[in-house]
C-alpha positions as CSV (number, residue, x, y, z in Angstrom):
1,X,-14.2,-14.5,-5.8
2,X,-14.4,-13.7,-9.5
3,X,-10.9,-12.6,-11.1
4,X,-9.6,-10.4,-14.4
5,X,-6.9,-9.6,-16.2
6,X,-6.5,-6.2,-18.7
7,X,-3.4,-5.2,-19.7
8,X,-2.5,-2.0,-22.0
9,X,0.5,0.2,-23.2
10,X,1.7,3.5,-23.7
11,X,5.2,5.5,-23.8
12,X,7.2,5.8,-20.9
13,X,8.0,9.7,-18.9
14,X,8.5,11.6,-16.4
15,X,5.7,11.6,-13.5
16,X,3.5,9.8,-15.9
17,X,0.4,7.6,-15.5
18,X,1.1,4.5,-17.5
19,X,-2.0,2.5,-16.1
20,X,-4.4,2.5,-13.6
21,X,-7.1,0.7,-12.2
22,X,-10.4,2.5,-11.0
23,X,-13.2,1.3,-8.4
24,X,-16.7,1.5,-8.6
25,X,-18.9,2.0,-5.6
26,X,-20.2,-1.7,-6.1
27,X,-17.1,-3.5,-5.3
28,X,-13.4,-3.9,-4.2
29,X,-10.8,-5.2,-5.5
30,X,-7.3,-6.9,-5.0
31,X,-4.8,-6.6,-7.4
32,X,-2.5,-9.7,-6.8
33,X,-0.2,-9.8,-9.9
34,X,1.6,-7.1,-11.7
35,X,3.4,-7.5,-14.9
36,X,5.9,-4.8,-16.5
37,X,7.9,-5.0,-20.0
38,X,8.4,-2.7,-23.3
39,X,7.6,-4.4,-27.3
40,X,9.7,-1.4,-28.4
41,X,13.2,-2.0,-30.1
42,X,15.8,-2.9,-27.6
43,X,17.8,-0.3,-25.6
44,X,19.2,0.2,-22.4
45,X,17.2,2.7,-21.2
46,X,16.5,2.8,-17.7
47,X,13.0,3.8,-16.0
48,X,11.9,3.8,-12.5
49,X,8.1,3.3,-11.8
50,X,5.9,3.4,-8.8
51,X,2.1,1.7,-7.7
52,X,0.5,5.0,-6.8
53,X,-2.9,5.6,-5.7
54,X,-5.3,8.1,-6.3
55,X,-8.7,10.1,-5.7
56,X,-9.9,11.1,-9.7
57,X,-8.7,9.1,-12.2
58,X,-9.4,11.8,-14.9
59,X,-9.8,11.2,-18.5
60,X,-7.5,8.6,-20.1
61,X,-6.3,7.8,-23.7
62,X,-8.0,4.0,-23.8
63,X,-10.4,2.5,-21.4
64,X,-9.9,-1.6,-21.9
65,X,-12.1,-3.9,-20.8
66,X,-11.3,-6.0,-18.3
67,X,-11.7,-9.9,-19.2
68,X,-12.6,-12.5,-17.1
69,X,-10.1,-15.6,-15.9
70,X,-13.4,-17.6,-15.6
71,X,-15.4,-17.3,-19.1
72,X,-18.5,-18.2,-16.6
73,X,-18.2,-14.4,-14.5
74,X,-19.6,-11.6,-15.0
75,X,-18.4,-7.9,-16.5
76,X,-15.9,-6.3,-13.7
77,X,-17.2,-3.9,-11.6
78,X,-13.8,-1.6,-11.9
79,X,-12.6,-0.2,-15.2
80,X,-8.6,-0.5,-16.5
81,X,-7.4,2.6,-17.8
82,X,-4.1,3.3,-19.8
83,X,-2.5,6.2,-21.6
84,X,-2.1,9.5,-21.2
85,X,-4.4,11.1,-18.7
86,X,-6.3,14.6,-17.9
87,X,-7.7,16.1,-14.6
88,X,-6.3,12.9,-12.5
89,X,-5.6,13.6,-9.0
90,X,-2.6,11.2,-7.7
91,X,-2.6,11.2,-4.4
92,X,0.4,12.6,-2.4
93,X,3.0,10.1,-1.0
94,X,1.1,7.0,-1.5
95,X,3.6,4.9,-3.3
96,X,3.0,1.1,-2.3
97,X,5.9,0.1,-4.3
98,X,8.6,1.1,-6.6
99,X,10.7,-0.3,-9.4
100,X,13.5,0.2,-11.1
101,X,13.5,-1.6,-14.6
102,X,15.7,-1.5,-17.6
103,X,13.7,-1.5,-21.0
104,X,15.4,-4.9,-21.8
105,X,13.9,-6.7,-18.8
106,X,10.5,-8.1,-17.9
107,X,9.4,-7.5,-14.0
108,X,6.9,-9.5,-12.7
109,X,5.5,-8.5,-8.7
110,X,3.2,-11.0,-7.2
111,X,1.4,-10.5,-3.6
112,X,2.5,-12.4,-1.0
113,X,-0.8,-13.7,0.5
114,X,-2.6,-11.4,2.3
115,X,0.0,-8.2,0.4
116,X,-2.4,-7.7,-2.1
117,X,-2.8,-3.9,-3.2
118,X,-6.5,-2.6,-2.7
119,X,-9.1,-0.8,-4.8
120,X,-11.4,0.5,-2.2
121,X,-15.0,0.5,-2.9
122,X,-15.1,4.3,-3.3
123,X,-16.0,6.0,-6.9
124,X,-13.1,7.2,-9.3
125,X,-10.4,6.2,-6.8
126,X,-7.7,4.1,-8.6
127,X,-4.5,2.3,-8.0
128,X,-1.7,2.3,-11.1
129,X,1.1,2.6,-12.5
130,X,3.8,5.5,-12.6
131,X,6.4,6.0,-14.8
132,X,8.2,8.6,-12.6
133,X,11.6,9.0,-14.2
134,X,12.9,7.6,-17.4
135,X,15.9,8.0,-20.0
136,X,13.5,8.3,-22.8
137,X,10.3,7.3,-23.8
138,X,10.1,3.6,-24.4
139,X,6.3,2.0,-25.2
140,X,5.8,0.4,-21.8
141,X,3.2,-2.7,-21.8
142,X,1.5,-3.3,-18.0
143,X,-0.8,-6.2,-17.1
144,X,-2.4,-6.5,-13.9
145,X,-4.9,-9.5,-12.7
146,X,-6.9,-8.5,-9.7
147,X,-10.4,-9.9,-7.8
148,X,-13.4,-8.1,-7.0
């Protein structure tokens, strides 16, 4: 099982994409750790988020390449994908969790064995992050580690 980590960042909204991670047709994948925080300057701003899937993962700001946990591995199959994004399709109740976080706190979510969230094997369908309602616009930095 070969595992990566990417991790990006962009300003907090309202029913915004803050990060997602997209399959490719070669191989699925099982995100297992999630890590949310914000390097802006400390406030108590309040932002609720959900781990949405979805069906086009359009055109985002930054595509960051994934990087191995084992230097040996190969390239991910999947691509990471942050920022603000065009012609994505979310798809409709499919919230697999949701958090509510204040800008001064870290939140970590890690799969209990066998919980992991999954990245089917099916082109340009994704799993991310959504920053659905928020009391401003905070830079919000997102890692996830998954394994194809």
């Amino acid at each position: 099982m070969r595992r990566f980590a990417a991790d990006g960042q962009t300003a907090a909204g309202t029913t915004l994409t803050i990060a997602e991670l997209v399959a490719a047709t070669t191989a699925r994948a099982s995100i297992y750790d999630i890590i949310i925080s914000s390097d802006a300057t400390p406030a108590d701003v309040a932002t609720e988020f959900n781990i949405i899937r979805g069906t086009v993962s359009g055109t985002p700001t930054t595509t960051v390449t994934p990087r191995p946990l084992d230097p040996a591995d190969a390239a991910s199959a999947l691509s990471f994908e942050v920022g603000t994004f065009a012609t994505q399709t979310k798809t409709a109740n499919s919230s697999l969790l949701n958090i509510a976080l204040n800008q001064r706190a870290t939140f970590r979510w890690v799969a209990v064995p066998d919980g992991e969230f999954i990245v089917p094997a099916t082109s340009d369908n994704w799993v991310g992050l959504e920053s659905i309602a928020s009391g401003g616009t905070p830079n919000i930095n997102v890692s996830f580690h998954w394994q194809e």
